[in-house]
N, C-alpha and C positions, 0 to 999 in steps of 0.2 A: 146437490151438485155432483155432476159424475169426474173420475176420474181421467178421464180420456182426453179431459183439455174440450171438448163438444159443447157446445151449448145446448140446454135445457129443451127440452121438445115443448113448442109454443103451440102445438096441438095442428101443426103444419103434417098434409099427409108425405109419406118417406119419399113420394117421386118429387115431389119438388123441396123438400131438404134436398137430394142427393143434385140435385140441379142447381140449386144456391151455391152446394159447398163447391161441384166443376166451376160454377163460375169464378168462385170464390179464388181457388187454384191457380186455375188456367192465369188472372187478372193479377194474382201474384204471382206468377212466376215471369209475366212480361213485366211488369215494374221490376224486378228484379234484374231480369235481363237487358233491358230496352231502357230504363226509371231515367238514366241523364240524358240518354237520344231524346223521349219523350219532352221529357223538362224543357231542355234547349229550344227545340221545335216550335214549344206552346210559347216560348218567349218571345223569338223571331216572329212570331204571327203577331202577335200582341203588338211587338214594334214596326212590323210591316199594315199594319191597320193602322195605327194609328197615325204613320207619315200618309197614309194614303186617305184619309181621313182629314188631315190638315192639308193635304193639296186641294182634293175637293171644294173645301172651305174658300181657300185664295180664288180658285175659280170662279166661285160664284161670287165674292168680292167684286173681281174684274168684272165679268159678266152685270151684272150692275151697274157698276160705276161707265161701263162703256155700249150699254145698250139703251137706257135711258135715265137715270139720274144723271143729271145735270153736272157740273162742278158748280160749286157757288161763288157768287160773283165776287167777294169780299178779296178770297183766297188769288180767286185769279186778278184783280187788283194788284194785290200786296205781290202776285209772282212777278207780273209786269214791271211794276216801281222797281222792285227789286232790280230787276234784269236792266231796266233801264239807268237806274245808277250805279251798276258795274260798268257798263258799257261808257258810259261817261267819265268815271274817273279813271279807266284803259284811255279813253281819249286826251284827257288831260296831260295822262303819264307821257301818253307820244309824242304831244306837242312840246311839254319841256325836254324831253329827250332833242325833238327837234332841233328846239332854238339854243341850248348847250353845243349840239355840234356845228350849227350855224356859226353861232360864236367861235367855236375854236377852227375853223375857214378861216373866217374872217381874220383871226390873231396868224393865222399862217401864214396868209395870201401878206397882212400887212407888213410882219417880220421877211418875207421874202422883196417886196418891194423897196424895205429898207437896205435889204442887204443889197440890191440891185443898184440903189443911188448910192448907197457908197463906196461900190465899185467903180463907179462909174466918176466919182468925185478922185477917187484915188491915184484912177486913168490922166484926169483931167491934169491933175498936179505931178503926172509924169512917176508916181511910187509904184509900186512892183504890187500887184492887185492877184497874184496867187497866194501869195501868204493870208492873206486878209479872207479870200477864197474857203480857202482851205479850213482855215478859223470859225468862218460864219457856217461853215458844212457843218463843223463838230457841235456848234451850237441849235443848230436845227435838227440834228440828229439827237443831241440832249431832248430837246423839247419835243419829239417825237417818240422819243423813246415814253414818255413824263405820259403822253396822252395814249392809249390805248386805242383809238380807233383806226391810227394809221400801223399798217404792218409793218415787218423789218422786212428788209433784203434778205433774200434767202443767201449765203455763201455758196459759189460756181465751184460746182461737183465734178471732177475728172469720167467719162463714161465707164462705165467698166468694162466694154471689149470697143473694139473700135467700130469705125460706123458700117466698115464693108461685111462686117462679122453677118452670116446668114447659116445657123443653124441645117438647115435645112440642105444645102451645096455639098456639104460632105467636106468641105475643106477650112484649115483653120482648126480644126477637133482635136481633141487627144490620140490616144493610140485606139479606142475602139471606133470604127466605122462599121456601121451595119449596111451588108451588102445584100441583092434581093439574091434569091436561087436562083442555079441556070433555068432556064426555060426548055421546057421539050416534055418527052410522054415519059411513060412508064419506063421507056429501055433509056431513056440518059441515066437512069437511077443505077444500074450496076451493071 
């Protein structure tokens, strides 16, 4: 073995040794320089093929499934059924929804007609049928308040400018008013 660090002469003539070793060089010195640009590069390909590789795939999937296989009957069955007993017990849900707020009409409309004849009894017998009024309000307002589908009264909000208030007019404003420029040419300017 020689000392030079060289390998052994394998009986190769010297022009292509000396073409081996530029290669040899040239190929270290860009891994040297370039070695994690390259690295990085070859990995991005490797993960850019292979999403592009698995889209592929899903496509021809589709392509399949929507060009001529069939779906089978079993499956579409069972989606049906499916689909049809959600839709059904949505129906169900509505109708007791329904008939709960039917009912509570009904307990309204009946509490209201009661307070009505005994106003009207109160009348009859000559007693003062505002206090009783007034009473039978707070109690239907209890039981309004008790059920959620009827709304409250909103409280009567003061406006906040009055109703002649028109932005626009110029008057009414604070101290800035935006006025247009005189009109005329070049010589009204100075």
């Amino acid at each position: 073995m020689e000392l030079g660090g060289e390998a052994p002469d394998l009986g190769r003539p010297p022009l292509e040794e000396e073409a081996v070793q530029a290669l040899r060089q040239s190929v270290g010195s860009l891994l040297a320089s370039y070695g994690w640009y390259l690295l990085l590069a070859c990995v991005a390909g490797y993960l850019l093929l292979q999403k592009l590789a698995e889209k592929t795939r899903a496509q021809r999937r589709d392509r399949a499934h929507a060009a001529g296989a069939p779906p089978e009957p079993d499956v579409v069955v069972r989606r049906e059924e499916a689909l049809a007993a959600a839709r059904f017990r949505m129906q169900e849900q509505l109708n007791e929804q329904a008939e709960k707020f039917k009912e509570k009409q009904r307990q309204l409309e009946e509490e209201k007609r009661r307070q009505k004849v005994a106003v009207w009894e109160s009348m009859q017998e000559g007693k003062s049928y505002r206090g009783n009024l007034k009473r039978n309000q707070q109690e239907i307002e209890s039981a309004a308040s008790a059920s959620s589908t009827v709304p409250k009264p909103k409280p009567n909000k003061k406006p906040l400018r009055g109703g002649s208030y028109n932005p626009l007019s110029g008057e009414g404003g604070g101290t800035c008013a935006w006025r247009p420029g005189r009109r005329g040419g070049p010589s009204s300017t100075g």
